[in-house]
BATIRO-170780 format. One line per field, with one value per residue: residue in three letters; x, y, z of N, C-alpha, C in turn. Coordinates in steps of 0.02 Angstrom, whole numbers. Layout:
N
residu <- [Ala|...] $
nx <- [X|...] $
ny <- [Y|...] $
nz <- [Z|...] $
cax <- [X|...] $
cay <- [Y|...] $
caz <- [Z|...] $
cx <- [X|...] $
cy <- [Y|...] $
cz <- [Z|...] $
***
This chain:
221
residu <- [Unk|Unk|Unk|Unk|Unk|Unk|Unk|Unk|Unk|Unk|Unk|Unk|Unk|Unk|Unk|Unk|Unk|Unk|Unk|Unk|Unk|Unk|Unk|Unk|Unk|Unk|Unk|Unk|Unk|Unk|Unk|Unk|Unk|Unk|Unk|Unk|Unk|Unk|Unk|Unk|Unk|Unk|Unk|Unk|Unk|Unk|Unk|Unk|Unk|Unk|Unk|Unk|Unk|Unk|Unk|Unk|Unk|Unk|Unk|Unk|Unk|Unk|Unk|Unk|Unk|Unk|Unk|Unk|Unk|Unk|Unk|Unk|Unk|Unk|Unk|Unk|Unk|Unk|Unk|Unk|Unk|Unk|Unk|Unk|Unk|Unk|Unk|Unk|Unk|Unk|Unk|Unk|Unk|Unk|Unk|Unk|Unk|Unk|Unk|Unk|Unk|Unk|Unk|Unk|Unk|Unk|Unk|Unk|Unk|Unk|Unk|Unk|Unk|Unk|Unk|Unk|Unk|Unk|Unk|Unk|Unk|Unk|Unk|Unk|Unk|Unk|Unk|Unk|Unk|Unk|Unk|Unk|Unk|Unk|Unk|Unk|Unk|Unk|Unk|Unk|Unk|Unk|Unk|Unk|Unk|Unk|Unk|Unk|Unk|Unk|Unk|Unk|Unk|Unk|Unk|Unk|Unk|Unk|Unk|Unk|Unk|Unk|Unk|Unk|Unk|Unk|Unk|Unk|Unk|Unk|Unk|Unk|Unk|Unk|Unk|Unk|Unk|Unk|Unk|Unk|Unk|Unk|Unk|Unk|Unk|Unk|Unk|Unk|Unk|Unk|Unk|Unk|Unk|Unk|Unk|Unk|Unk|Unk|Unk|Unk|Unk|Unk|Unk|Unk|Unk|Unk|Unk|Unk|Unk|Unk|Unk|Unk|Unk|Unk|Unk|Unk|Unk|Unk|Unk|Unk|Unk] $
nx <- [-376|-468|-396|-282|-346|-370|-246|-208|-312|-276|-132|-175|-232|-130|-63|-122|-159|-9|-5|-89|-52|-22|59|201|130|169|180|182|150|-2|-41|-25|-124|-222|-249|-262|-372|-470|-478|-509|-650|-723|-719|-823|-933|-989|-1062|-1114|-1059|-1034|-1060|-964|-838|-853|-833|-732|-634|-661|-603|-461|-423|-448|-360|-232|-246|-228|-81|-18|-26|50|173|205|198|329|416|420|466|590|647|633|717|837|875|879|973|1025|938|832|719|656|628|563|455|403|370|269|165|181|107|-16|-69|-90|-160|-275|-294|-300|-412|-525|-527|-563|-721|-744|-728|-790|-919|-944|-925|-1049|-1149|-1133|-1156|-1220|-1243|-1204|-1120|-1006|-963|-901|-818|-710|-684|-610|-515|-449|-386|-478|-474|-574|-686|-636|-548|-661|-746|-676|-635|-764|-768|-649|-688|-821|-937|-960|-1039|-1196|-1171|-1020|-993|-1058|-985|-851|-847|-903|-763|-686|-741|-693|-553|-530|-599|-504|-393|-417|-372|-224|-80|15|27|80|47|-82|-111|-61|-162|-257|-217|-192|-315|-353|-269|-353|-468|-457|-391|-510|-578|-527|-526|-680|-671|-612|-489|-377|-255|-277|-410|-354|-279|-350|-425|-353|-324|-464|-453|-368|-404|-523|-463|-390|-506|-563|-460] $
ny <- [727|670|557|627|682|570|514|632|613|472|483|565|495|403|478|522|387|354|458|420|304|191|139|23|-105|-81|-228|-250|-127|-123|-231|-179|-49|-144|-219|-100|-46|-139|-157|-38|-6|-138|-71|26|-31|-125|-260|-368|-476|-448|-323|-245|-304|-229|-93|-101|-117|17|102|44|63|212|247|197|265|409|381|388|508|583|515|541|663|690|658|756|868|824|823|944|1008|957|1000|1127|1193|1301|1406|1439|1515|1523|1383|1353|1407|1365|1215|1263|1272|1154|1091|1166|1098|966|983|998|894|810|851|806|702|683|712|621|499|503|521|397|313|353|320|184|154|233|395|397|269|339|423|363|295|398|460|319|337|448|428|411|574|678|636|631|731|831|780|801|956|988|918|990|1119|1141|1226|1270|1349|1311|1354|1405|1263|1216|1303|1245|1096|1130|1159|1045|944|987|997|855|819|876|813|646|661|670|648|567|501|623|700|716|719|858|931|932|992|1130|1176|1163|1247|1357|1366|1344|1513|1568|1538|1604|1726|1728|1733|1653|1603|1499|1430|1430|1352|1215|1214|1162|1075|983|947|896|774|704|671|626|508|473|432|310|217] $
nz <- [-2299|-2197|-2172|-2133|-2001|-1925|-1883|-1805|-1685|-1648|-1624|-1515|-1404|-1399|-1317|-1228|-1160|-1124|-1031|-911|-898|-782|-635|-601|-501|-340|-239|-119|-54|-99|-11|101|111|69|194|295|241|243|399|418|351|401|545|509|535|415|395|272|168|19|35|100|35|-94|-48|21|-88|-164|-80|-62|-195|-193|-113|-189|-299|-262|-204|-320|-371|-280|-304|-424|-402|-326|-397|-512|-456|-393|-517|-557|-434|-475|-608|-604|-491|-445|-457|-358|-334|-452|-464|-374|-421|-535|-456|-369|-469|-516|-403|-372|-484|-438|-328|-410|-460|-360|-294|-393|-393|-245|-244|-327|-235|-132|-188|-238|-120|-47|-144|-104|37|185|267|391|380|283|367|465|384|324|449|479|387|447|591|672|723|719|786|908|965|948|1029|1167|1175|1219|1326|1398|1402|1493|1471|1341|1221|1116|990|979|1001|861|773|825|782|640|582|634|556|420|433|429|310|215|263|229|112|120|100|201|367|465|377|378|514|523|457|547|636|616|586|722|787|737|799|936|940|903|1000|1092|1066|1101|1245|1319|1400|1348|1414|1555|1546|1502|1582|1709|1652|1644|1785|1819|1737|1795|1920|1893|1866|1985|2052|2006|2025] $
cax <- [-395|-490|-341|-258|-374|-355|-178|-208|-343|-223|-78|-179|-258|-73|-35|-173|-144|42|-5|-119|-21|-9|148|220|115|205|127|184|103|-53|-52|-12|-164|-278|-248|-275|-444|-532|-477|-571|-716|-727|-746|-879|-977|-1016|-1056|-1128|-989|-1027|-1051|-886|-804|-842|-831|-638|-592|-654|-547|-405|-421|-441|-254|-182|-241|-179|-8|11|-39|103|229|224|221|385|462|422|492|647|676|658|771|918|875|883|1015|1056|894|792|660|627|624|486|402|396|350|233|138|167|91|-56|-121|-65|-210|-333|-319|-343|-491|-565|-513|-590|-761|-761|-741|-856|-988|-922|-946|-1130|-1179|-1148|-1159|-1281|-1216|-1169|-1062|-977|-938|-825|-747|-688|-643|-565|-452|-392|-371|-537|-445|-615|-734|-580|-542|-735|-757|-611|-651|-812|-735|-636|-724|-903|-996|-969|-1114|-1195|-1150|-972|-977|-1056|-886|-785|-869|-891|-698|-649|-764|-655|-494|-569|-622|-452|-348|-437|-314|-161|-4|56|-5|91|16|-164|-102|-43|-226|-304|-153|-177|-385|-348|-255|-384|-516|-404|-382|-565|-606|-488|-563|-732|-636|-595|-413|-352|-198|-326|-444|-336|-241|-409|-443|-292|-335|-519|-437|-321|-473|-559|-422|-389|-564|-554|-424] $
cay <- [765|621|529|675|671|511|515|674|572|434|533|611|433|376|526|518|349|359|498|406|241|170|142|-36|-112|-128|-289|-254|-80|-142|-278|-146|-40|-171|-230|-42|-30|-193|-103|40|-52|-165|-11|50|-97|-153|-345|-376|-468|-431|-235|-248|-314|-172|-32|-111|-90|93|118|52|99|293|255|189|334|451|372|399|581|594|479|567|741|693|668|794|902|812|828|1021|1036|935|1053|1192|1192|1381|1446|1423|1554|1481|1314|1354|1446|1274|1188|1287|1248|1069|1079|1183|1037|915|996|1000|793|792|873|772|633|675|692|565|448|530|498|314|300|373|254|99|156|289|463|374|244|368|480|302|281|455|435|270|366|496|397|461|640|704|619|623|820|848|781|836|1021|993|911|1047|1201|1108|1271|1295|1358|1276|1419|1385|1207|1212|1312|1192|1038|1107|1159|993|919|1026|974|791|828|886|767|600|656|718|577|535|519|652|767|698|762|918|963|933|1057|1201|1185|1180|1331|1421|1339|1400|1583|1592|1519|1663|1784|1737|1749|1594|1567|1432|1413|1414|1295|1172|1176|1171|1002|922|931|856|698|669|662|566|421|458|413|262|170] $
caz <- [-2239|-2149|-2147|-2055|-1927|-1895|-1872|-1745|-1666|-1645|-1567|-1440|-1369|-1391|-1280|-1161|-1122|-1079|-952|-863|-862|-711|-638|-585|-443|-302|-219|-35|-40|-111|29|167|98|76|242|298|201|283|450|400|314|482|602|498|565|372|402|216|139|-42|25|120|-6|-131|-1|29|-179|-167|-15|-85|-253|-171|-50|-219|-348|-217|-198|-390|-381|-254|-319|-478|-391|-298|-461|-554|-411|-403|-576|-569|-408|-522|-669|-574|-402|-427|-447|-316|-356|-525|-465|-335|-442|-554|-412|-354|-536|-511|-327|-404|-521|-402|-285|-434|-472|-271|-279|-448|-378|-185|-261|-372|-216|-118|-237|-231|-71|-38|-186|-72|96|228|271|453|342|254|400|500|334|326|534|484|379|476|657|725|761|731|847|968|970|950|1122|1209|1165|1252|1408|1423|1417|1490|1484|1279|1189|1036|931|994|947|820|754|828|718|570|572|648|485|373|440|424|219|204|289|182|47|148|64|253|425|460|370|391|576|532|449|612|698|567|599|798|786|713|848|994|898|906|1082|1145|1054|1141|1293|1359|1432|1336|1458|1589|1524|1477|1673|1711|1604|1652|1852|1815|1735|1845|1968|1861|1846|2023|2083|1956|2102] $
cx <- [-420|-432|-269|-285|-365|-304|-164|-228|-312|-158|-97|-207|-196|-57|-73|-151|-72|50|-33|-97|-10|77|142|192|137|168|135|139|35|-76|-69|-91|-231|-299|-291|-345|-500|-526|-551|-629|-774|-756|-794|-934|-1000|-1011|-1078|-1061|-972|-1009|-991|-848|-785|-803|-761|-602|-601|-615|-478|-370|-412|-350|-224|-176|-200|-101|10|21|51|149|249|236|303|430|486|469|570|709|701|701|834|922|905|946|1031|1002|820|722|630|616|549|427|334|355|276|158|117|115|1|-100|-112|-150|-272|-352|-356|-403|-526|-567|-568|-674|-795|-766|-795|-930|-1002|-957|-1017|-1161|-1193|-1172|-1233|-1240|-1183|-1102|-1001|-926|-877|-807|-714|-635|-578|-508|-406|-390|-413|-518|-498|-642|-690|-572|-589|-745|-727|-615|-718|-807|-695|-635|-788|-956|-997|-1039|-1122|-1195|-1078|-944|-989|-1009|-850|-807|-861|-794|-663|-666|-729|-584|-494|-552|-540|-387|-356|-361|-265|-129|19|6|24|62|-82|-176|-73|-121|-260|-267|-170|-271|-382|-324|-300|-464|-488|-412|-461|-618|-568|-507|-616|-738|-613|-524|-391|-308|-254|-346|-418|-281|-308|-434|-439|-309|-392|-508|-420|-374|-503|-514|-417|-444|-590|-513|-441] $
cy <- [719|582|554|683|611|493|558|637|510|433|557|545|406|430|528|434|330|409|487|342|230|142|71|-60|-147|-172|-290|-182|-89|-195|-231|-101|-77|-192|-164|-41|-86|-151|-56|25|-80|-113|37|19|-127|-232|-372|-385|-435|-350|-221|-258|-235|-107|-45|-87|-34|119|118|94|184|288|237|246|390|470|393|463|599|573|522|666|747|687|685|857|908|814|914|1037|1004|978|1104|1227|1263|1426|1460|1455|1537|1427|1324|1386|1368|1237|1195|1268|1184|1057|1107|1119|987|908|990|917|773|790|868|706|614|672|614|480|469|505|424|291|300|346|192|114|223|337|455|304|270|416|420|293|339|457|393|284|399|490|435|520|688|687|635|707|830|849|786|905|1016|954|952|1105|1163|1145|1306|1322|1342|1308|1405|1295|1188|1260|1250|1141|1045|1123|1097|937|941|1021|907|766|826|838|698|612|672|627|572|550|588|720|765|750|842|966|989|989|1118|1226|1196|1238|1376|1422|1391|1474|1597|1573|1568|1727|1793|1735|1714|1601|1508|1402|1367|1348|1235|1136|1139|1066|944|879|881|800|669|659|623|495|410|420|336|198|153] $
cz <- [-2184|-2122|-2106|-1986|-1900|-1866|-1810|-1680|-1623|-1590|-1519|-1398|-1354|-1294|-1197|-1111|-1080|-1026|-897|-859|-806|-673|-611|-518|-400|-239|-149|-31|-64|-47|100|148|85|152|289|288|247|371|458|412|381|533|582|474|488|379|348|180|49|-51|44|63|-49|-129|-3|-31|-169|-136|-40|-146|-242|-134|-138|-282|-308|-232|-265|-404|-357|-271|-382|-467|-371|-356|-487|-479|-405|-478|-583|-511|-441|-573|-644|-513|-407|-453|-433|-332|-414|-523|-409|-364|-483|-494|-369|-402|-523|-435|-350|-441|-485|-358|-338|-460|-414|-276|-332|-408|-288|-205|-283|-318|-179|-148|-237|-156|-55|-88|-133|7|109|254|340|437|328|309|440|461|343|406|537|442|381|556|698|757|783|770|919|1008|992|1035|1172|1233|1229|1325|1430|1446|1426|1483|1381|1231|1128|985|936|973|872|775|756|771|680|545|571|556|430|348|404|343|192|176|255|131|52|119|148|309|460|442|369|460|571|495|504|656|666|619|678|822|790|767|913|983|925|980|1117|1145|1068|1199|1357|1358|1399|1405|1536|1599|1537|1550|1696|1711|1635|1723|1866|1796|1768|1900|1974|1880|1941|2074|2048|2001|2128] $
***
């Protein structure tokens, strides 16, 4: 009997570890990501090389777990549209499954750096790493919104922020710039939606905006 368990025991460590094998590291995307990460690191003024340093492995280490999530989602995807080519509804359903746990590694995995992070760093650290990995859309938007409509009320921003913060959270774990940018478009939507419904003119506004820059740059000559 012991020596059955052992044997179970055995098989499932066998098993465990070929699911979490790592796949073949490819040494130009590790280069392009590390590169990436000191970037980051850099613009969130850390001048402590030992803390830099660290802060850069978590960074990367977070872009390269990622890529695996995704590399192995695209896979499995591709495997069930070749299985499948004539039945689409069963294959998305599949898919749908795979997309499902796909989102629950995300979000083991988004903690788990999180936590990483606010170990080494200060809650103003953490917030230009986060920035530095989704092309400051937040700080950028943030204050755009509020050059545009200048009479917003802090009930009104404070909406906008914590949405734009949301998009932000999101976007960290979006697989492309692309869709890092399409977080920030979904969340702007729903910004807009609700600045119209408190009865601001977007259209307006935003002629509005345009004329004041041009003002600006023009008085800038």
């Amino acid at each position: 009997m012991k020596h059955f368990k052992y044997i179970v025991i055995l098989l499932l460590s066998v098993a465990v570890s070929e699911a979490f094998a790592q796949a073949p590291v490819d040494n130009n995307y590790i280069k392009v990501i590390t590169e990436r990460s000191n970037k980051i690191v850099t613009g969130a003024g850390i001048s402590d090389s030992v803390k830099f340093k660290k802060v850069r492995d978590i960074v990367v280490a977070q872009y390269s777990d990622l890529n695996t999530i995704y590399d192995a989602r695209k896979a499995k995807v591709n495997d069930i549209k070749t299985q499948m080519p004539d039945d689409k509804a069963g294959a998305n359903a599949k898919i749908a499954l795979v997309d499902s746990n796909v989102a629950k590694q995300v979000k083991v995995l988004h903690t788990s750096y999180i936590n990483k992070l606010n170990k080494e760093l200060s809650a103003d650290e953490v917030d230009k790493i986060k920035d530095g990995m989704t092309y400051r859309i937040y700080p950028i938007t943030y204050t755009a919104y509020q050059d545009e409509i200048p009479n917003l009320t802090e009930e009104q921003k404070s909406k906008i922020k914590g949405w734009l913060l949301e998009a932000r959270e999101n976007a960290i774990d979006a697989e492309s710039s692309e869709k890092k940018h399409a977080w920030f478009g979904k969340f702007k939507g729903r910004i807009n939606n609700y600045l119209s419904a408190q009865g601001y003119d977007m259209k307006k506004e935003g002629e509005e905006w345009q004329k004041r820059i041009k003002e600006r740059q023009a008085a800038k000559q």
